[in-house]
ZAVOLO-540965 format. One record per residue (C-alpha): x, z, y; residue in one letter; residue number from 1. Coordinates in Angstrom, 3 decimals, m for minus. Example, Ala and Ser with C-alpha at 12.3 -4.5 7.8 and 13.67 -1.06 7.14 Angstrom:
<atoms>
12.300 7.800 m4.500 A 1
13.670 7.140 m1.060 S 2
</atoms>
This chain:
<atoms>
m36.244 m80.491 97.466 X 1
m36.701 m83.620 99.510 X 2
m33.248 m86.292 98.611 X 3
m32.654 m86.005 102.488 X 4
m32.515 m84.080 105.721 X 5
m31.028 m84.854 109.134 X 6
m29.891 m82.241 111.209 X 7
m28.915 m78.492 110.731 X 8
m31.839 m77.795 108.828 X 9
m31.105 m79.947 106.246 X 10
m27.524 m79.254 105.709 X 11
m28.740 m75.617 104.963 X 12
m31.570 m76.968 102.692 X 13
m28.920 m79.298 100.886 X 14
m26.303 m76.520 100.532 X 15
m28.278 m74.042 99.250 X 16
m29.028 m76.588 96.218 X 17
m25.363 m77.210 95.951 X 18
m24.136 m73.605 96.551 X 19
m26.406 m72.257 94.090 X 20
m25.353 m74.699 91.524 X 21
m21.948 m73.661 92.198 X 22
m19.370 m71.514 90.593 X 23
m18.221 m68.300 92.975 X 24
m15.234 m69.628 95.134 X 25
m11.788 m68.352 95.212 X 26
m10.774 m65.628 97.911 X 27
m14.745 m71.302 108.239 X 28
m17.204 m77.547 135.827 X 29
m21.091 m78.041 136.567 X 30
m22.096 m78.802 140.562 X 31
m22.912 m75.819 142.556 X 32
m19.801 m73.346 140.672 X 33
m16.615 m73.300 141.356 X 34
m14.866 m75.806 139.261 X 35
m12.951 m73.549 136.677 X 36
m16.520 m71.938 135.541 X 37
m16.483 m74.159 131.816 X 38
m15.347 m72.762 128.608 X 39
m13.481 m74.380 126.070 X 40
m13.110 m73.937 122.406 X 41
m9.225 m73.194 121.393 X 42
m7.107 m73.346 118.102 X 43
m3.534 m73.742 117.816 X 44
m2.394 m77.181 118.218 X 45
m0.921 m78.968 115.311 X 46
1.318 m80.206 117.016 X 47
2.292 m83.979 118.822 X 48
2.495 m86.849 117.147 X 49
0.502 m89.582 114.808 X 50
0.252 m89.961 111.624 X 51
m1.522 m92.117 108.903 X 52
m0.831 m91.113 105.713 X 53
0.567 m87.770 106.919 X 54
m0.957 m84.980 108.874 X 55
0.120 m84.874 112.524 X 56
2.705 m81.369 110.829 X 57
3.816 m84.259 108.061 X 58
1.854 m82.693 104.892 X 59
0.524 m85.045 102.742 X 60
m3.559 m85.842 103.528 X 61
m5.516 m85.014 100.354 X 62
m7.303 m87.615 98.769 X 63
m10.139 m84.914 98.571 X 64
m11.027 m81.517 100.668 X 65
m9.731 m79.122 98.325 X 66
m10.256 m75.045 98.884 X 67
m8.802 m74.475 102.247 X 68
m8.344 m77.087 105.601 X 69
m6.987 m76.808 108.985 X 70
m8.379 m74.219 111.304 X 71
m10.938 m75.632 113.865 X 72
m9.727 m76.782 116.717 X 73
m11.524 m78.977 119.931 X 74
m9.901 m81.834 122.060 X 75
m10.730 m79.673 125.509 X 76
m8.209 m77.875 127.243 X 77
m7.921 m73.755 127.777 X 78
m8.676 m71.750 130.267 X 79
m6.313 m72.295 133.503 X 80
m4.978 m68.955 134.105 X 81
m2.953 m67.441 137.505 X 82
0.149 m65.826 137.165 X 83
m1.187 m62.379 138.133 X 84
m0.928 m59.168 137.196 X 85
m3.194 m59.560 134.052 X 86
m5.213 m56.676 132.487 X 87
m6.837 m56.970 128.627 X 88
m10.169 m54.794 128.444 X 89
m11.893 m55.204 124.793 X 90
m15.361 m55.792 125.099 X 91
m16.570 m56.402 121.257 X 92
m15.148 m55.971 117.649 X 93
m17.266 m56.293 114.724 X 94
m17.743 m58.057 111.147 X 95
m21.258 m59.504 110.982 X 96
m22.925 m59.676 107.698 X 97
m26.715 m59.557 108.820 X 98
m28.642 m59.507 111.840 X 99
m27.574 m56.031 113.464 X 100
m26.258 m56.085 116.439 X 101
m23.126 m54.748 117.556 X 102
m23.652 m52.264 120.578 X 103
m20.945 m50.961 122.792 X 104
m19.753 m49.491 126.422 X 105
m17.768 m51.471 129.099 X 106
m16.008 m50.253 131.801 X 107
m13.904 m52.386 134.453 X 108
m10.570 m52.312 134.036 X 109
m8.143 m49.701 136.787 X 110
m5.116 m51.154 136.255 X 111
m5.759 m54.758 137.998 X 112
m7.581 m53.610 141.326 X 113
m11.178 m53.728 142.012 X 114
m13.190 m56.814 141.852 X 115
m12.881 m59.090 143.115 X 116
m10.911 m61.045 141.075 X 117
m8.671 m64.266 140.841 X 118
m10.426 m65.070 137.557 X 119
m11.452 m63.307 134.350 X 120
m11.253 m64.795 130.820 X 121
m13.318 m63.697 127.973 X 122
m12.040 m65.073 124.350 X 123
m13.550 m64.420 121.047 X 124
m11.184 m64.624 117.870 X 125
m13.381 m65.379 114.181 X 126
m12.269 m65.165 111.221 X 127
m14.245 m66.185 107.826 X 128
m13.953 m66.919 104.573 X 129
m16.355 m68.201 100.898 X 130
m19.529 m69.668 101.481 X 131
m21.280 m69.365 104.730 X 132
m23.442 m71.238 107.036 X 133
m23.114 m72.012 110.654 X 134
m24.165 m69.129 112.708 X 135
m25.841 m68.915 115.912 X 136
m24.183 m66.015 118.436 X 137
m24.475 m64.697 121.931 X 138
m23.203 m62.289 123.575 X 139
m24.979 m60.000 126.711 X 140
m22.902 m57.358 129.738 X 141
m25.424 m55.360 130.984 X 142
m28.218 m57.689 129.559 X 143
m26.709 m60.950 131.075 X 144
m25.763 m62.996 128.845 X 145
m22.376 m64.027 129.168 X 146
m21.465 m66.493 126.458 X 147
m23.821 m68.542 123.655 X 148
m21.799 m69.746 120.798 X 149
m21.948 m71.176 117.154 X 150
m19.583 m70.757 114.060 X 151
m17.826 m73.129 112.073 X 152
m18.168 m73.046 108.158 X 153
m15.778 m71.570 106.019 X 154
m13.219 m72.961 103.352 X 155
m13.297 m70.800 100.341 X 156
m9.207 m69.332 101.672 X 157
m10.158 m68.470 104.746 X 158
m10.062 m69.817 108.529 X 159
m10.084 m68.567 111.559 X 160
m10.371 m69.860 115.398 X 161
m10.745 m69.217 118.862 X 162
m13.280 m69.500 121.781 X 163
m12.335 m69.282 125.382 X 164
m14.520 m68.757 128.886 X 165
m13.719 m68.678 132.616 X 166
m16.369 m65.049 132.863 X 167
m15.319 m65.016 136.833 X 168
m18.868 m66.334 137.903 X 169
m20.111 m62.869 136.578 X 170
m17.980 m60.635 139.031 X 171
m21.343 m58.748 140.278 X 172
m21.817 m57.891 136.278 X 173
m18.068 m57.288 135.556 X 174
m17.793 m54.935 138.377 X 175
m19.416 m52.108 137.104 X 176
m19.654 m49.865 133.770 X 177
m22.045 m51.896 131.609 X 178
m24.012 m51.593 127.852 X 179
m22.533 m54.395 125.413 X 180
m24.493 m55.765 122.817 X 181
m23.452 m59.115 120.759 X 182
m25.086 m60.562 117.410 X 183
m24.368 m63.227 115.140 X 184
m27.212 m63.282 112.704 X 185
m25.701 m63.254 109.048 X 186
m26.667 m63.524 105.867 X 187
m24.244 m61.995 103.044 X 188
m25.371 m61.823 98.997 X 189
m24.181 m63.088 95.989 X 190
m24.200 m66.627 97.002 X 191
m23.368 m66.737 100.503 X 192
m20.308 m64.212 100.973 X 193
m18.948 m65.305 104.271 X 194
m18.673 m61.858 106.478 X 195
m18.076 m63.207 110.238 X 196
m15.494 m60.851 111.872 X 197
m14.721 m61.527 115.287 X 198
m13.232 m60.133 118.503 X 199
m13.565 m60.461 121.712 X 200
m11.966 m59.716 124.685 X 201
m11.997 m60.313 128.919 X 202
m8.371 m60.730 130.468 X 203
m8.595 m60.014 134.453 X 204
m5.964 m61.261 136.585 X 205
m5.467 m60.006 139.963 X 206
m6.462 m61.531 143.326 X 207
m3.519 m61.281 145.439 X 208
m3.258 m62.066 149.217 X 209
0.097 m64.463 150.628 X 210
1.072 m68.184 150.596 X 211
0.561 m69.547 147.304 X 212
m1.412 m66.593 145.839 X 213
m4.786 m66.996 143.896 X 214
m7.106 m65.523 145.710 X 215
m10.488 m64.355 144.948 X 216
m13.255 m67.372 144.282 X 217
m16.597 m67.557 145.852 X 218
m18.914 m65.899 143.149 X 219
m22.303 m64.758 143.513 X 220
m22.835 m61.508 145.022 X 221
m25.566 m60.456 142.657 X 222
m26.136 m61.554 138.909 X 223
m29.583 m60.832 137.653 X 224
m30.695 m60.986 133.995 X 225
m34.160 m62.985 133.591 X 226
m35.679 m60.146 131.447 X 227
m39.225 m61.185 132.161 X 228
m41.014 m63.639 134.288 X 229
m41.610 m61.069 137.464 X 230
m38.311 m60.826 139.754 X 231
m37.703 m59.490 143.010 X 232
m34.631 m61.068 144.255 X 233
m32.610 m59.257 147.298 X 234
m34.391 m60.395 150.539 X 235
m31.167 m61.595 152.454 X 236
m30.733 m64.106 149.580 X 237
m29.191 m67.716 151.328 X 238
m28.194 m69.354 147.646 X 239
m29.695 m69.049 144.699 X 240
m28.728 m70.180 141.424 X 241
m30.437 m70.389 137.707 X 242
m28.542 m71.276 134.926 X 243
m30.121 m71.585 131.471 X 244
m28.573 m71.234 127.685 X 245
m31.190 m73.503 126.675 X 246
m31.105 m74.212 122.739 X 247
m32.841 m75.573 120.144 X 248
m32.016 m73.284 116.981 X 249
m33.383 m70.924 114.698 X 250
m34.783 m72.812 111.801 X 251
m37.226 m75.312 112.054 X 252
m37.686 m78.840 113.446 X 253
m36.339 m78.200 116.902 X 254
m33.131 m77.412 115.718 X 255
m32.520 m81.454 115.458 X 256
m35.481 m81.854 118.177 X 257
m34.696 m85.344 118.871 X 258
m35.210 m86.752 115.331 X 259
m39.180 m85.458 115.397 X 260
m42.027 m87.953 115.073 X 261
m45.447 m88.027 116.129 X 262
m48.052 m86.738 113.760 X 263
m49.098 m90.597 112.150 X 264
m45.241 m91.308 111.613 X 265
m44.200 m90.511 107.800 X 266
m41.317 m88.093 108.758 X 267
m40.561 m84.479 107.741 X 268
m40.483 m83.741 111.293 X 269
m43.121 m83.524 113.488 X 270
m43.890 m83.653 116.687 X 271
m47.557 m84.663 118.365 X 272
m45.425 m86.194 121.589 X 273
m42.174 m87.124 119.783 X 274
m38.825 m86.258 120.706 X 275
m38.448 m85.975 124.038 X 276
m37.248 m82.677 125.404 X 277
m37.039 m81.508 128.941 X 278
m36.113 m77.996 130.232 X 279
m38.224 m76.803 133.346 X 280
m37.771 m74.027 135.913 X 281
m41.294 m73.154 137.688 X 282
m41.803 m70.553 140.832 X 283
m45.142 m69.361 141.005 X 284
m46.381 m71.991 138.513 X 285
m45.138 m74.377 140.565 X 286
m42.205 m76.951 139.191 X 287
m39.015 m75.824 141.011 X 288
m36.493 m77.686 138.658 X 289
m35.902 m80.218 135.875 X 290
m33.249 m81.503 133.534 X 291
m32.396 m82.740 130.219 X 292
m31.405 m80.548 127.431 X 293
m27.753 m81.328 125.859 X 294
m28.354 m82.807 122.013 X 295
m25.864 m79.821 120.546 X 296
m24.877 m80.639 116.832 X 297
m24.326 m77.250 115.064 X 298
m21.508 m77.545 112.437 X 299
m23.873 m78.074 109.473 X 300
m26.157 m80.926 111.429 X 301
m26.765 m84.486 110.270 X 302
m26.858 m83.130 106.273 X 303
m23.024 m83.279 106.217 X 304
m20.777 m80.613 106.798 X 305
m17.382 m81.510 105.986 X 306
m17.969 m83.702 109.574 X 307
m17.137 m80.763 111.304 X 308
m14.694 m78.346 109.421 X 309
m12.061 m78.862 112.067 X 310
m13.313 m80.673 115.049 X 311
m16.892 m79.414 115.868 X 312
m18.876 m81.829 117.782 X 313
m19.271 m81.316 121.997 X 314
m20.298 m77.643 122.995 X 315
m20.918 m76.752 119.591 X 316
m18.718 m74.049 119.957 X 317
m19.719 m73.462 124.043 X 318
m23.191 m73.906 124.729 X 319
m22.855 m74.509 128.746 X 320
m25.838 m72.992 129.998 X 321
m28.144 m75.855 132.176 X 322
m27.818 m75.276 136.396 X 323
m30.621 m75.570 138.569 X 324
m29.791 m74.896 142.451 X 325
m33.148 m72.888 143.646 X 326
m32.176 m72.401 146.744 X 327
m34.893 m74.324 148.729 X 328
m37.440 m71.523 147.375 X 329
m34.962 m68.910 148.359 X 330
m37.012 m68.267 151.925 X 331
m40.528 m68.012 149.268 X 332
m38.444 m65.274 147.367 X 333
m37.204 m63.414 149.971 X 334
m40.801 m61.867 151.001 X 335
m39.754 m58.784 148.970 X 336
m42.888 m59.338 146.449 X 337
m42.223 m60.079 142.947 X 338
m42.803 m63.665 142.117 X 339
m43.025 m65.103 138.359 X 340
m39.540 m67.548 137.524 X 341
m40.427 m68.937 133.845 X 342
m38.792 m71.537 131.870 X 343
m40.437 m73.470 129.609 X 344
m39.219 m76.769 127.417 X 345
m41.905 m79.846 127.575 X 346
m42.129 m81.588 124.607 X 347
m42.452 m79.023 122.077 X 348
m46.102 m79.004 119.853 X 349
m47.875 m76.049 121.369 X 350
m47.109 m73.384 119.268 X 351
m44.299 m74.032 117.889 X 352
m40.747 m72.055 117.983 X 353
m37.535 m72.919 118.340 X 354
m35.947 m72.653 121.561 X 355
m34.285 m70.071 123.119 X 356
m33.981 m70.239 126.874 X 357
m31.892 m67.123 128.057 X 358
m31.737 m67.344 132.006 X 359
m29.080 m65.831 134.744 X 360
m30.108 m65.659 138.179 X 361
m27.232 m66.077 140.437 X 362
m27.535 m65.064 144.059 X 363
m25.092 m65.177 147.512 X 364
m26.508 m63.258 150.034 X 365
m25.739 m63.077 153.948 X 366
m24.230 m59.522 154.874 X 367
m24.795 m60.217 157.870 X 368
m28.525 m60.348 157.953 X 369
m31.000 m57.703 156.258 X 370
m33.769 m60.337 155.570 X 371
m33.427 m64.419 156.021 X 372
m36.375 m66.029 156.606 X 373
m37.197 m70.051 156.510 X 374
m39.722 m72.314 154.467 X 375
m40.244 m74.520 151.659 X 376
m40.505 m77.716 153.296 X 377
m40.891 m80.443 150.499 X 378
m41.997 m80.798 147.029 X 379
m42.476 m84.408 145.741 X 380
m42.877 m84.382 142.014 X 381
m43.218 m87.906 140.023 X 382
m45.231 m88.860 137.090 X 383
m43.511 m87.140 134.002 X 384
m43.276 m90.212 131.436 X 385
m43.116 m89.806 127.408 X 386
m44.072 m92.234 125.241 X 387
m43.300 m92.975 121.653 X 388
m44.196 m96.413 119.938 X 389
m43.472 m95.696 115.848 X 390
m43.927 m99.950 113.903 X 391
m44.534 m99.107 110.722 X 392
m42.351 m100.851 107.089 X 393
m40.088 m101.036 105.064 X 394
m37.849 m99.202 107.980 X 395
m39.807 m97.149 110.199 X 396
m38.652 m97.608 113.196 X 397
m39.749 m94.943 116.321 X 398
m39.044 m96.256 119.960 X 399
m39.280 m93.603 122.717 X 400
m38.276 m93.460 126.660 X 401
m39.341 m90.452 128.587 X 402
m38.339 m89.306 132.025 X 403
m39.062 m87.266 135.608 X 404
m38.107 m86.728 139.012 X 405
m38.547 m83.632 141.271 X 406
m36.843 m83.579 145.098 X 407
m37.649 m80.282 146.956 X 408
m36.243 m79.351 150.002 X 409
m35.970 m76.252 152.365 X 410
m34.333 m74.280 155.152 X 411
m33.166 m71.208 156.017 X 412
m32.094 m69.176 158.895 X 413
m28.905 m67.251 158.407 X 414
m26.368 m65.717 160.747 X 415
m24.004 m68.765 160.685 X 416
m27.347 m71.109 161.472 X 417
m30.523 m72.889 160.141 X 418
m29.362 m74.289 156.630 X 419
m31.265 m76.954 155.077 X 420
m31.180 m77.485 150.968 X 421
m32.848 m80.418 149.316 X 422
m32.182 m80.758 145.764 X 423
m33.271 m84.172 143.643 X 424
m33.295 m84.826 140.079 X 425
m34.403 m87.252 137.763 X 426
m34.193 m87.362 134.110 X 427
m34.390 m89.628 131.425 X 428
m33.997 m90.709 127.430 X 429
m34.387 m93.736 125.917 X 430
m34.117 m93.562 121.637 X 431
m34.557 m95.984 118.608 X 432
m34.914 m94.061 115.495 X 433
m35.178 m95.428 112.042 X 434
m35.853 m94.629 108.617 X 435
m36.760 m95.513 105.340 X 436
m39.716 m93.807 103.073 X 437
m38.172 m90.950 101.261 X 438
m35.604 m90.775 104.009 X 439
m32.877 m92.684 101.868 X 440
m31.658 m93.970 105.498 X 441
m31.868 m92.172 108.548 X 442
m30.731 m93.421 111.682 X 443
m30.715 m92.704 115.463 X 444
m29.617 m94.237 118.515 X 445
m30.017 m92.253 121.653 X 446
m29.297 m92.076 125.464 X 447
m30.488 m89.046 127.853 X 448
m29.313 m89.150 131.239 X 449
m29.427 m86.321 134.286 X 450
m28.879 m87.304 137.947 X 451
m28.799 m84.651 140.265 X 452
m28.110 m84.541 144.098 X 453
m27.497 m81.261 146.054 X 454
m27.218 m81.601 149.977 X 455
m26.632 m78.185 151.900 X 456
m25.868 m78.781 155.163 X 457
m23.458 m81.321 155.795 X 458
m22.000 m81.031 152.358 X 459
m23.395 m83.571 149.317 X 460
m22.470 m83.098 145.819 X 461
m23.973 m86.108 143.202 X 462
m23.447 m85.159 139.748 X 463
m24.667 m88.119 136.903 X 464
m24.436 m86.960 133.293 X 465
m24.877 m89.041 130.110 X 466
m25.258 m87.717 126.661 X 467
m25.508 m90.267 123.667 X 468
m25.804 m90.032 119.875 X 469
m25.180 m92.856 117.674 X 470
m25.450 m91.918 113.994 X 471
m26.843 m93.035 110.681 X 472
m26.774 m91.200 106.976 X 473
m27.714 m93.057 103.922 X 474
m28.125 m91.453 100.290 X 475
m26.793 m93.810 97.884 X 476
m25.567 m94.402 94.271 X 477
m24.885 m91.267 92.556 X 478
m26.385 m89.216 94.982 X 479
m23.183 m90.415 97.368 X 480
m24.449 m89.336 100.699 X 481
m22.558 m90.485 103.809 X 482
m23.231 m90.035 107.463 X 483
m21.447 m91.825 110.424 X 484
m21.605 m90.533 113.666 X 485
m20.834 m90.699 116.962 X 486
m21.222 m88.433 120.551 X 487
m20.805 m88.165 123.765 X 488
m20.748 m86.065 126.514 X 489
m19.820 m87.501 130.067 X 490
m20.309 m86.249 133.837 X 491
m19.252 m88.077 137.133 X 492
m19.450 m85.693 140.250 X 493
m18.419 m86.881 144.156 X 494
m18.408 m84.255 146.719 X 495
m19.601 m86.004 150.259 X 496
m19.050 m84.266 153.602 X 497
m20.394 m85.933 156.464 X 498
m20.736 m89.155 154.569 X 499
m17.297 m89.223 153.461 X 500
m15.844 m88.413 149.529 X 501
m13.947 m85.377 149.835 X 502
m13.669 m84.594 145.971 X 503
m14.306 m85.528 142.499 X 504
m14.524 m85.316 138.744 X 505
m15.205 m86.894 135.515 X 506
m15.578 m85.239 132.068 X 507
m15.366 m88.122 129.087 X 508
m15.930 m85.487 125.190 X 509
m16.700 m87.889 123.069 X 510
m16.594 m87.644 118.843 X 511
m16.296 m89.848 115.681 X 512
m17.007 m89.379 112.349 X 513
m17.462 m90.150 108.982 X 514
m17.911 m88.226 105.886 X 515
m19.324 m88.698 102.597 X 516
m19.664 m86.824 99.431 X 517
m21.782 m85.812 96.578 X 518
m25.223 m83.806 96.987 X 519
m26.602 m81.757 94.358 X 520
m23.715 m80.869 92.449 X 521
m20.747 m77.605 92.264 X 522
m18.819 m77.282 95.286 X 523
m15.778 m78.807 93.011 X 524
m17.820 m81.945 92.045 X 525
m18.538 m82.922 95.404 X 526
m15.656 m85.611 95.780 X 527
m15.643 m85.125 99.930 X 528
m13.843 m87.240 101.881 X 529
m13.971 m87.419 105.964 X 530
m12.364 m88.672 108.949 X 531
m13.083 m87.521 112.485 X 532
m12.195 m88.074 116.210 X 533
m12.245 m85.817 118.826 X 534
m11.034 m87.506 122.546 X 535
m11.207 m85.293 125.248 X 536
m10.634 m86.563 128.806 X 537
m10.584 m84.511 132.399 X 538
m9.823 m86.218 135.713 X 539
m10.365 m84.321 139.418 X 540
m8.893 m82.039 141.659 X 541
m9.820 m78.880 139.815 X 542
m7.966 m79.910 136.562 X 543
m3.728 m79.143 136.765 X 544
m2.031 m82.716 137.736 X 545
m5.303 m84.145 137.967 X 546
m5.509 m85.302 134.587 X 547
m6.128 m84.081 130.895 X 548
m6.525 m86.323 128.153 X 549
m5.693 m85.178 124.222 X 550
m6.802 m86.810 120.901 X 551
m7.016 m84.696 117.805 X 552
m7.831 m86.530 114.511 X 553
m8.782 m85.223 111.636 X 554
m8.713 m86.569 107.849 X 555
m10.049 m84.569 104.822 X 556
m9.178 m81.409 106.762 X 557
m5.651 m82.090 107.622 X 558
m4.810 m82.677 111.387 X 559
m3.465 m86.777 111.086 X 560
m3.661 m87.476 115.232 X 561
m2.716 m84.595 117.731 X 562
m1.646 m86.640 121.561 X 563
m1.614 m85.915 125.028 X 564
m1.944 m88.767 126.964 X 565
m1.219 m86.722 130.711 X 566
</atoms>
């Protein structure tokens, strides 16, 4: 087995070493949605307060992990919820222990009226416990999917923890009896006994009508699953929507995607164009939309998993699916002919697996019209740019910078008026990458960025996101290995209306870390230590006082830093 292996992949290939040397353990809000449509990842707080020495409860840190460690818990806040008349429907129960799927029957609740509703909350409760590794899950309604997730790794006593999702976007699917079917691919045996059981549920809370009552949000009227290229979208269609669950998983290279070389470069990973990645929407073979995949760190990635025990890194546990506002082809689609919507990721060697790219269409239509007609009326596509420069020594070092721009633009004519939609975005990732033969160091420094501007009408939303990684793992004396990391995950949006800011928002996720410990060796020899930072902030209108800010630290498993700043 090769001394060293960034990214999920190579945390499984280095635990299985270490596992199997091992004794048996002792009983782990985009633009174009309303702004509440984000999940979050929830555990019980540990409570207020800071601590150095102490956790944030007052125990005593270990000098080591030891058998068991806090449950996992994220920085981000839960799910905003009315105070309606709430109704509990369960939509999934099941302990996975290979890759069956669980297969069920929903049915709208009676009890909370009819949709639609002031909002609907799905949450999924896990519980695990031995040796497992992280697991990659998703859950379909009808077969839209309605939630992409990962699992955290186990401590040999047991943990569990908590996922939450504002669902209401899905009203069209929620409205109506539906086939369930959920998998978290598993494996069980003698050396990894880590059953996943889990349970999930959707709370709905009543739309009321009355001063001060939520009422119903603006949702799509129809939610169609992208089953296969060929769709025929309603023909009185005046907004239309794609989101994507675009990730790079499933064994292989692509799960750490933006570590890959080109073919001359002596890496493990390779890829003929390098790392970059971009995710692209086409209608009728024609580009309709662009943008940059999020760099998602499972909770086994960078070779070291006692990183993320407690505090997984951003999305890990939430994999937002990527929004592309169609609507300028929306006039094109509403012909009543099938036309071919595909998605497809540039950058990967042809070939090759890896990505999965689950896709929603989300649709408004005008009741008041039978068919809307208009016209694509622009399509100005730049120069896609990739290159990858690798200097070859002592320390390999691979320099890349990639990047695109699409603007297309159309009209249609509804019953309120012509309505014109031109949508622009560029993309682009810059990354230094270097390494040593043998990959005794491994380092990465990386910046993708993902402007996009949506003007419908009168009405301008500008939405600039900026995802970085910052990390570097070393193998040392006595097979010490040690990675330090850092994340981020930002998003500025302004809202314009006639020229003029009427709203906006920033998201700040970002995450620290630093663990080390010995490879190769019984789980009890491994000597871990770790310290971690998770800072989550939320400013805008859509977030309760218009702020959020909390810290959760994290130090050999016990919870040292849990603050609220707002």
């Amino acid at each position: 087995m090769r001394r060293h292996i960034t990214g999920l992949l190579g945390a499984l290939a280095l635990a299985a070493g270490t596992l199997a040397a091992a004794a048996p353990a002792s009983a782990a809000a985009p633009a174009g949605l309303p702004a509440a449509t984000t999940g979050t990842a929830v555990a019980a707080p540990a409570g207020p307060g800071h601590a150095t020495a102490r956790g944030a409860a007052g125990e005593d840190v270990p000098a080591e992990f030891g058998s068991d460690w806090h449950d996992p818990v994220t920085a981000g806040p839960a799910v905003a919820r009315p105070g309606t008349r709430a109704c509990e429907v369960t939509l999934a129960e099941a302990r996975f222990r290979d890759f069956t799927p669980y297969r069920g029957d929903y049915a709208p609740p009676t009890a909370c009226g009819s949709a639609p509703w002031a909002k609907v909350v799905l949450r999924l409760d896990g519980k695990v416990k031995g040796r497992q590794y992280d697991r990659l899950g998703n859950l379909t309604l009808g077969g839209v999917e309605i939630l992409r997730t990962s699992t955290p790794q186990p401590s040999p006593d047991g943990i569990t923890w908590a996922v939450e999702k504002d669902v209401t976007r899905y009203r069209d699917t929620l409205s109506r009896p539906q086939p369930v079917e959920m998998l978290i691919g598993n494996v069980v045996d003698d050396t990894y006994t880590g059953v996943i059981d889990v349970k999930v549920t959707l709370t709905f809370y009543a739309a009321e009508r009355g001063p001060g009552r939520p009422a119903a949000p603006d949702t799509p009227d129809r939610v169609l699953p992208l089953t296969t290229p060929a769709v025929t979208t309603p023909r009185n269609t005046e907004r239309l929507l794609a989101e994507v669950y675009a990730t790079g998983s499933g064994g292989g290279c692509e799960e750490y995607w933006y570590l890959t070389t080109p073919d001359a470069a002596p890496y493990s990973c390779k890829a003929a164009d390098g790392p970059y990645r971009e995710v692209r929407v086409s209608v009728d073979g024609q580009l309709a939309g662009l943008a940059a995949p999020f760099p998602t760190v499972w909770t086994g990635g960078w070779s070291n998993p006692f990183l993320w025990y407690v505090t997984p890194g951003p999305r890990a546990f939430d994999v937002q699916p990527v929004l592309y506002d169609l609507t300028p082809y929306a006039a094109l689609l509403n012909d009543g002919r099938p036309h071919r919507i595909e998605v497809s990721v540039a950058g990967v060697p042809a070939g090759q697996s890896g990505w999965s790219t689950p896709t929603n269409l989300l649709l408004w239509q005008d009741e008041a019209r039978a068919v809307v007609t208009g016209a694509l009326t622009r399509h100005d596509e730049g120069e896609p740019a990739n290159s990858s420069r690798w200097t070859p020594g002592t320390e390999h070092r691979l320099d890349t910078g990639g990047g695109h721009r699409l603007t297309v633009a159309g009209y249609l004519d509804t019953s309120h008026g012509r309505v014109t939609t031109t949508v622009s975005r560029e993309v682009s990732n810059t990354s230094v990458h270097r390494w040593t033969d043998g990959e005794g160091l491994d380092a990465l420094t990386a910046t993708w960025t993902d402007r996009e501007s949506v003007t419908r009408g009168a009405t301008t939303t500008r939405t600039e996101r900026t995802y970085t990684m910052d990390g570097t793992t070393t193998l040392g004396a006595g097979d010490r290995l040690r990675t330090v990391l850092s994340l981020g995950d930002r998003a500025d949006t302004v809202t314009l209306r006639g020229g003029r800011p009427v709203d906006s928002s920033r998201l700040d996720d970002r995450y620290t870390g630093d663990a080390t410990y010995t490879t190769n060796v019984p789980r009890d020899q491994r000597h871990a230590v770790g310290t971690t930072t998770a800072r989550h902030r939320l400013y805008g209108s859509g977030v309760p006082g218009g702020c959020y800010d909390r810290t959760v630290a994290t130090a050999q498993g016990t919870v040292t830093v849990d603050r609220r700043r707002c």
